[in-house]
N, C-alpha and C positions, 0 to 999 in steps of 0.2 A: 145243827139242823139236819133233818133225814134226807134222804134221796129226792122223796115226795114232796119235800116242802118249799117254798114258795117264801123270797123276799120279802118281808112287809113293808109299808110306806107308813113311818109313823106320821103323828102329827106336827112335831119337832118339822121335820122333812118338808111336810104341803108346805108348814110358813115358811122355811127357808128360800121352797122355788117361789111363792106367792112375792115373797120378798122380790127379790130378784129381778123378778117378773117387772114390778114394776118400779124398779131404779131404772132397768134399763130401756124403759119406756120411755122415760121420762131424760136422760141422759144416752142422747142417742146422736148418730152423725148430722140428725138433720136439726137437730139445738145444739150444735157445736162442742160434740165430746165423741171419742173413740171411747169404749167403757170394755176393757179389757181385767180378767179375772185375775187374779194374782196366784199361780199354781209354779211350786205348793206355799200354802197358804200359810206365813209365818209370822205373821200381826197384821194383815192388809187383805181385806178382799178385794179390792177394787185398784187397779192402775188405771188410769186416766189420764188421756191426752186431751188436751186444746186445740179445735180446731179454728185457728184464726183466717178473719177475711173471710169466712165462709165452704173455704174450699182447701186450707193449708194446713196439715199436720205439720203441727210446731214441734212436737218432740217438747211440749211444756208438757209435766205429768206431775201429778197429784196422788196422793192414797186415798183411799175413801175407805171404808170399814162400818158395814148394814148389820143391822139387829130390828129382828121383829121381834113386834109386842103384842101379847093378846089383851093384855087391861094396863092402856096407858095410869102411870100415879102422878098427880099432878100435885104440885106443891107451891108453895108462896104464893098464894092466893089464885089459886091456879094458872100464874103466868108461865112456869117451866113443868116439862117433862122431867121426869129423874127415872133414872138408871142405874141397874148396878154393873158397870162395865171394867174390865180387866185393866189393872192399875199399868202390865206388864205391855200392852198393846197401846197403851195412851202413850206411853213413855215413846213406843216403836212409831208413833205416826207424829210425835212432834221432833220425833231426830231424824227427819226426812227434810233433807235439802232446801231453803226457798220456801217453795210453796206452802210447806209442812203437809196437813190434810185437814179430813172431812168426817165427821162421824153421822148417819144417816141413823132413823128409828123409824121403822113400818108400821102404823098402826092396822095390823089386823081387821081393824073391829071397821073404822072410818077410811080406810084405806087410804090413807093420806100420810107420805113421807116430811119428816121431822128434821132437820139438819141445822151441825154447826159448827164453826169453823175448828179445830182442835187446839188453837193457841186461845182462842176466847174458852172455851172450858176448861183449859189448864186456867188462865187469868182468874175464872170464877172461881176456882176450885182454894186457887191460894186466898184471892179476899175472904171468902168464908170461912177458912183455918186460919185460926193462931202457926200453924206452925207446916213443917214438912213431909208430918210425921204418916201421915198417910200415904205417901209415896211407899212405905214399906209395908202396904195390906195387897194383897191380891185382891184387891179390889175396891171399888169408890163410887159412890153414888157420882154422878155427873148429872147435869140441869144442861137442856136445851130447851129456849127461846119456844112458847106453844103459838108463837106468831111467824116462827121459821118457819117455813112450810115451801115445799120444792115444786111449788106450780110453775105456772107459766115468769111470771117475775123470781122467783125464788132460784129459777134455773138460771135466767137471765144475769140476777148478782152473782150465781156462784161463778161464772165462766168470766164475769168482769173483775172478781176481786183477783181470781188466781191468774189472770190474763195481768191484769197490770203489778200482782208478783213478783210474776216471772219479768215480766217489760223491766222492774225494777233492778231484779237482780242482775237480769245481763247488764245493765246498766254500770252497777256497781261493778261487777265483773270484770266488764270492758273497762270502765276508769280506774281501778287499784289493783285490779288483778296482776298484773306485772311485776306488782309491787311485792305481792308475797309468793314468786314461781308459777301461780297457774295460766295457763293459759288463756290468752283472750280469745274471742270468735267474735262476729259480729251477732246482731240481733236475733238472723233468720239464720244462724249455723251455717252459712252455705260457703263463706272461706273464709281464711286467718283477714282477725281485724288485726289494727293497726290503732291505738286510741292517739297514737302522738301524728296520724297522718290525716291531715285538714280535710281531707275529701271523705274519710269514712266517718268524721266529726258532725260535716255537712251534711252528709245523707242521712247520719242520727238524728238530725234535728230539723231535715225537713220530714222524714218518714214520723217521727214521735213526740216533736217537740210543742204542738198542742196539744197533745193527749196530758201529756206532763202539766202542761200550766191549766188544763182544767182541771188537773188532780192536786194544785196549787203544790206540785213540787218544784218550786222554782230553785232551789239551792242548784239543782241536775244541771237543769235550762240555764242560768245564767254560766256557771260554771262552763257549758261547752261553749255559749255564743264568745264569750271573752277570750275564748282562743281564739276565734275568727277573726281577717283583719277588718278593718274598714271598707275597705276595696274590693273586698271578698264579700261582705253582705249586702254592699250596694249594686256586686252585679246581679243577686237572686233575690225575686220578688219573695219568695219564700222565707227564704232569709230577714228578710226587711221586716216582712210583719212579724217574725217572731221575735227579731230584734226587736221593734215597738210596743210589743206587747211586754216584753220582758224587763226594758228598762224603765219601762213605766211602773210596772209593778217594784221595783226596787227602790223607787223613788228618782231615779236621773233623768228626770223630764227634759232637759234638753236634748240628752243623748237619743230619748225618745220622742223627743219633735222632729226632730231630723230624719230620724231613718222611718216616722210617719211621714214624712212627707214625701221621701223618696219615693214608697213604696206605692203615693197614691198617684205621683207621677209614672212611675214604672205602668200603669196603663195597664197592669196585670188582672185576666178575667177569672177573678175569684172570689167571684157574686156569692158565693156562699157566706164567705165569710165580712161582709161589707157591713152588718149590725154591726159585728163585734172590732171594726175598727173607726168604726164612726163612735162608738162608746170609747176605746181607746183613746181618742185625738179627747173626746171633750175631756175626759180625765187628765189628760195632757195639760190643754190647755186649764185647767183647774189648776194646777199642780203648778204653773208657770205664773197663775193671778195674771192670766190673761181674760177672765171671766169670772162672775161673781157664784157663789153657790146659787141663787135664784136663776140666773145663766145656765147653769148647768140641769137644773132642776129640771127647767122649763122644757132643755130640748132633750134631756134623757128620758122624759116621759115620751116622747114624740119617738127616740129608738126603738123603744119597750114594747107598743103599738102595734110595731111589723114584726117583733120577734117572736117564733116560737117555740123558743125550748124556753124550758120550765124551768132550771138552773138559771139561765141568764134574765129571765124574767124578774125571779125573785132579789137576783143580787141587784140588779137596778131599783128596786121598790125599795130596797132595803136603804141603797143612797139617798134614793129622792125624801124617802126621811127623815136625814141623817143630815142633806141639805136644809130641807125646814126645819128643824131643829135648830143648827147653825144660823140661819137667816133670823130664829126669833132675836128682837131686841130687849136690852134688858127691862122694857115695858111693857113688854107681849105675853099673856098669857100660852100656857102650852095647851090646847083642843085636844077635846076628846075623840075629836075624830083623829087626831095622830095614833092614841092610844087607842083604838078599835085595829086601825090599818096594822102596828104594830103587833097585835094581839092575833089579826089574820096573817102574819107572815108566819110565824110562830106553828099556827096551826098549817100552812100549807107546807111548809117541813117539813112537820113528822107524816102529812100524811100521803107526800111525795111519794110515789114510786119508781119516778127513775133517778134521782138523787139520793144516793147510797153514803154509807159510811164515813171515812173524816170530812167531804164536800158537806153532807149536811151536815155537819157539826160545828164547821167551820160559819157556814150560813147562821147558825144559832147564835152563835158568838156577836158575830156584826151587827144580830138585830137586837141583842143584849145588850148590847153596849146603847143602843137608839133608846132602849127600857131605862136604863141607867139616867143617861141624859135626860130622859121627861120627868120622869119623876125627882130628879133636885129641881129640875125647874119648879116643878107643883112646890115644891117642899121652899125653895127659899122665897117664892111670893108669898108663902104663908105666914113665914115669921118674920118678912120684911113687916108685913102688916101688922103684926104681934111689939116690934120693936117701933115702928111711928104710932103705936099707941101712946108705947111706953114714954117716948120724948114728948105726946102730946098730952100726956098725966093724964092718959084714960085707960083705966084698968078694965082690961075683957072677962068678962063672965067666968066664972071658974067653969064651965060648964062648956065652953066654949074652948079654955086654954088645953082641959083635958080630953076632948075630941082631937084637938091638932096633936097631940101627942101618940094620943093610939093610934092615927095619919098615918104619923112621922114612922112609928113603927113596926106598921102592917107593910108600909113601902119597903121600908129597908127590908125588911124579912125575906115579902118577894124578891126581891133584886138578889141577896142573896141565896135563896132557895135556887133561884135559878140556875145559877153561876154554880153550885154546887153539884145541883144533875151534870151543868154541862162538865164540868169538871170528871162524874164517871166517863161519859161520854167518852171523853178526850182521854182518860185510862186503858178506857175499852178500845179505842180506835189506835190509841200508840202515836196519837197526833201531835209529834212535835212542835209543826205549826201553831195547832188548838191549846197547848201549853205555854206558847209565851203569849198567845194573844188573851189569854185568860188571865194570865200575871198584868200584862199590859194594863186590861181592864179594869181589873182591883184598882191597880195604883192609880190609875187615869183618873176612877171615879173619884176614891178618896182626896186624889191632891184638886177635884172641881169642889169638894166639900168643903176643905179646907181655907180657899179662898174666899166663897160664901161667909165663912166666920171669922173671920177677918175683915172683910170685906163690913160687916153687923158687930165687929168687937163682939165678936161669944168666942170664951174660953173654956180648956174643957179640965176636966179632973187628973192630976199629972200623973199616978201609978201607971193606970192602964192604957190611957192613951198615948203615951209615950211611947209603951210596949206594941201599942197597935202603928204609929206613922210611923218607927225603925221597921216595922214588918212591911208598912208596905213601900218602905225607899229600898228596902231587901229586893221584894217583888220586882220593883221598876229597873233594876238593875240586873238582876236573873231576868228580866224579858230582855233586856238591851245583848245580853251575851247568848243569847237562845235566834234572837233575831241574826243576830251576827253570822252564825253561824249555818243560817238558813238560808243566809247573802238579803234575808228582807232586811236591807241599810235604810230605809225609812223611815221605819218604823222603828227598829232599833236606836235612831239618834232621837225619835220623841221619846221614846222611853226614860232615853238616858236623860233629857231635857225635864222629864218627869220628876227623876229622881234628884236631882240639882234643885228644882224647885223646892221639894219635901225636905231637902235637908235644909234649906233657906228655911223654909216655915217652921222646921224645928229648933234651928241651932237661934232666931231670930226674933220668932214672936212667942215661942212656950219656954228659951233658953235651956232646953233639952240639951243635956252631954250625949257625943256618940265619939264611934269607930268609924265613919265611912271618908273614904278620900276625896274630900270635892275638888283638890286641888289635880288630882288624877283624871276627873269627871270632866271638869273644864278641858283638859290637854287633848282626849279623846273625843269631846266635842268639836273643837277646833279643828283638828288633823281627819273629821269624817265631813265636816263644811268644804274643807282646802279639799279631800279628793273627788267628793261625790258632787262637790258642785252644791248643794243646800243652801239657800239662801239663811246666816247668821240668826238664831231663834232668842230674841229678848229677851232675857228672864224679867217677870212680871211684878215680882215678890217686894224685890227692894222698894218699887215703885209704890206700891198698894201699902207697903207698910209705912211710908213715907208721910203719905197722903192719909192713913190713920191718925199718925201721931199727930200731926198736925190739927188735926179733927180735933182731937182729945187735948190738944193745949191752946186751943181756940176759947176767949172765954167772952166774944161780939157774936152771939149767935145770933142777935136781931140783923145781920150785917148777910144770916144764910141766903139771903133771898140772892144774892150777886154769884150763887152758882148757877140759878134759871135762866141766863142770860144767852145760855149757850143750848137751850132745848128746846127740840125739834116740837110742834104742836102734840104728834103722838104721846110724845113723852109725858109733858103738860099732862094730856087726856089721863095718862096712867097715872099720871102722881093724884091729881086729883081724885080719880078714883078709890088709890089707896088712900087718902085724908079722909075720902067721904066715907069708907069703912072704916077707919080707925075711929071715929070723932063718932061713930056711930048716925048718922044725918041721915034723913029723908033723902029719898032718890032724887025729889023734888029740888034737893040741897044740891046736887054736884054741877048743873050749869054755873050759880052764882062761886063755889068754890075754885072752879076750873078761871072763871072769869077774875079771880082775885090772882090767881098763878100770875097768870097772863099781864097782867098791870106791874107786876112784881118786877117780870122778864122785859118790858117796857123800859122801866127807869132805869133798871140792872144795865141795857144799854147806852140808852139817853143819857143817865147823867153820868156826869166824869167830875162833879165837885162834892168832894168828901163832906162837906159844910153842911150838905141839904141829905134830908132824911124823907123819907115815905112809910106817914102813919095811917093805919084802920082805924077806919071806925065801922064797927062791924055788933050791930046794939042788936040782932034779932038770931044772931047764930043761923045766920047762911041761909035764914028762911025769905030774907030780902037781899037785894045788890049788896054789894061793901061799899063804902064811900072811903075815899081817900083825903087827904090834906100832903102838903108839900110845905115842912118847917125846916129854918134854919138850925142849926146847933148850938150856935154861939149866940143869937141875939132874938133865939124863938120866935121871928116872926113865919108867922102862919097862911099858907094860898084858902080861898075858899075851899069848899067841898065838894068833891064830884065822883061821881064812879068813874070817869074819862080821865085815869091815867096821860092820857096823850094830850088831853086839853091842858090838863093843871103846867105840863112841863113845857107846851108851849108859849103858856102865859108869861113865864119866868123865860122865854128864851131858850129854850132846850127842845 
């Protein structure tokens, strides 16, 4: 350049300040971030601190690294951004500490900032490759999220995901750090912790220790309360309810009645949180069969009411019908209005904005599981009905059998499509909670299936389903050691109870060969009932298999009627009904059929002399009353006729 000449400002340039411009617009002291330039600039434009509480430079920091675009390329159906961004700088912001960082993309044109975490676009970067090999190009297309966007909520998650980070790592820090040389501090840096000294334990868990269990890190939270003594949490209200919160979730209901009740004694004003222990105690008391699920239903709706946060709202909807569910009888049809309710939880999830990351996925999961259960319900009234055709030698319309089928199979499809998203979900999120609760679920579902066909004597074809119940008693035991280690012991001993059921149903009713130790399964069942207090879990199998065979070498079936003896009217109502679909009858039909039940369930208790028998006459197929007679066995003499069950057995003295 000459004497005369004069700087230019290229275009390159305008977009870099326009950039800039408005990151730090938008990440500024008063949205809780100091946004400091990284000079000189050696992978990182941006250092970034936290400012927590509003007013406290944490000395939590982040990288972030912006790029503007003058013509966003959108790609996979236009859901991501793609970039060609420096292979050598990716590598540089996810070997940063913790928090790792940020990658931000300016759209020039829409003026709207792009952002995404740098461990989720390494994570996409590997699913899309077979292999690693692009780690060795100066350079890689990267894909951010065209739904990321750094507005008002966008800023909001980023300063909550790396806030509770960093919350994490000191975490870790403070707990093992000692272990491998480095030094501990406490949370707020401000002197030497101490993690072996009760009173900096205390302070962690009344300062963090809801933030944790509403980030369902309960592994953390139980691990610190369990240091604490007895004596020590029942002198702090604080304490108490995080104790009750904590053992509750683990399953030690007792341990958790107690220090609930302490703490509702402790007279402590901490009206804030007064939903979320009134929800506590009923879970409590659930958990103790000191209330029935319609008990619980009744009044968790009545919490739900006054609450408003939107997380706690959903996880209550999510029980209350999970409750109903639980509460139908095996003569209850499952309502479509469950499946509407269910179908809106789902939708208020994804379109949640303040429930972020593994919380709602975790939320996904519980109400997947409510999807899972209605749909076997649909599914095994269906072929209940299909099978007392079958005993009643009335064959269903082929037209009719091949509808239930494509049913049967759109269900399962959904159920697993679902489970499959949530499955990236829980990849993307790194949710080891959302990974055994996912295993849980498979196996959970499969061994409610399994009982259903047993329960119907339906068998299945032995190559592949063999290969499928070993994968899912795999499952239920990979959740049981996943839970373990998350200290959810609750859930961990259903699992394990899961998988002890599955090898019973395999080793028992399909005489399936395996590997797995049930003799091992039992000893760790016992030894988690003796510590955690668990009231002893039944296995259900031997019993149902029992109560088959016996079914199957029965050959008095005019004798079935002396099971009705023992059902409720409801039930009646339901058998009847499914007779009146099977036998195919006018709707006109099911008063007099429902009336013939009934006369059955009569004598079934009335008589007690093996001699006398109760025969129909039944000449019009249910389009008139049934009439009955009362004959001997041995010497055929015969009562008159009457629909009045109860007249004929009074006649005779009964």
């Amino acid at each position: 350049m000459a004497f005369a000449d004069t700087p230019q400002i290229d275009r390159y340039s305008i977009n870099s300040n326009r950039s800039e411009l408005a990151l730090e617009a938008a990440l500024n002291q008063s949205s809780g971030f100091i946004c400091r330039k990284d000079i000189p600039d050696k992978g990182c434009d941006y250092d970034i601190e936290l400012i927590t509480d509003g007013t406290n430079a944490s000395n939590w920091r982040f990288g972030l690294q912006l790029k503007s675009v003058e013509k966003l390329t959108l790609v996979a159906n236009n859901e991501y951004v793609s970039y060609s961004f420096e292979t050598s700088r990716l590598g540089y912001l996810m070997r940063r500490p913790l928090g790792a960082g940020a990658i931000a993309l300016y759209s020039m044109v829409s003026d709207v900032i792009y952002f995404d975490y740098v461990d989720n676009i390494y994570n996409r970067l590997m699913e899309e490759r077979d292999s690693t090999d692009w780690m060795q190009n100066d350079s890689v297309n990267i894909r951010i999220p065209i739904s990321s966007i750094l507005d008002t909520h966008g800023i909001s998650e980023l300063h909550r995901t790396f806030s509770n980070r960093f919350l994490r790592g000191s975490v870790l820090l403070a707990s093992h750090g000692d272990k491998y040389g480095l030094p501990t501090t406490n949370i707020t840096g401000e002197v030497k912790y101490d993690w072996n000294n009760l009173e900096d334990i205390k302070k962690m868990l009344r300062e963090y220790g809801l933030l944790l269990l509403n980030s369902y890190d309960l592994t953390i939270v139980y691990d610190l309360i369990s240091q604490v003594s007895h004596k020590e949490i029942c002198a702090d209200p604080e304490l108490l309810k995080i104790a009750a919160i904590t053992y509750c979730e683990v399953g030690m209901y007792a341990e958790a009645s107690l220090y609930n009740k302490r703490f509702t004694k402790s007279g402590a004003d901490l009206l804030s949180d007064s939903l979320t222990m009134e929800y506590v105690a009923l879970k409590i008391d659930l958990g103790l069969g000191k209330i029935t699920w319609a008990e619980f239903s009744d009044s968790a709706k009545l919490v739900v009411l006054r609450d408003t946060s939107e997380q706690n709202a959903i996880t209550v909807e999510i029980n209350l019908i999970f409750s109903e569910l639980a509460e139908l009888k095996i003569n209850d049809d499952a309502s479509s209005d469950l499946l509407e309710r269910i179908n809106s939880v789902f939708e208020r999830i994804d379109k949640s904005e303040s429930i972020k990351g593994s919380v709602k996925v975790m939320l996904k999961i519980w109400n997947a599981e409510n999807y899972g259960i209605f749909v076997d319900r649909i599914s095994y009234n269906e072929i209940t009905n299909f099978k007392l055709q079958e005993t009643l030698g009335v064959t269903a319309p082929k037209e009719d059998r091949i509808e239930y089928v494509q049913r049967a199979i759109n269900r399962s499809s959904n159920f697993l499509a679902i489970i499959s998203k949530l499955n990236e979900e829980v990849e993307k999120e790194k949710s080891k909670l959302g990974g055994a609760y996912l295993r849980a679920l498979l196996s959970r579902n499969f061994l409610s299936k399994e009982l259903e066909n047993i329960a119907l004597n339906i068998t299945k074809s032995e190559d592949s389903h063999r290969s499928l119940i070993h994968n899912r008693i795999s499952l239920a035991l990979d959740a049981h050691d996943r839970f373990v280690l998350l200290n959810h012991y609750r859930e961990a001993y259903t699992s394990l109870c899961d998988a002890l059921e599955l090898i019973k149903v395999s080793r028992k009713y399909y005489r399936y060969e395996d590997s797995f130790e049930e003799s091992k399964g039992l000893e760790i069942k016992e030894k988690m009932e003796q510590e955690f207090g668990f009231p002893p879990y039944k296995m259900v199998i031997e019993n149902l298999l029992e109560k088959v065979k016996n079914s199957a070498e029965s050959d008095n079936h005019a004798e079935d009627y002396k099971s009705l003896a023992n059902f409720t009217d409801e039930q009646l109502e339901w058998f009847a009904k499914r007779l009146q679909n099977a036998m195919q009858l006018a709707p006109s039909c099911l008063v007099n059929v429902l009336a013939e039940l009934k006369a059955y369930r009569i004598f079934a208790k009335r008589c007690t002399n093996s001699n006398i028998e109760l025969l129909q006459l039944n000449e019009t197929g249910y389009l008139e009353p049934v009439r009955f007679v009362l004959r001997t066995k041995d010497t055929n003499i015969q009562s008159v006729e009457s629909q009045d069950v109860e007249y004929l057995l009074q006649q005779w003295g009964m």
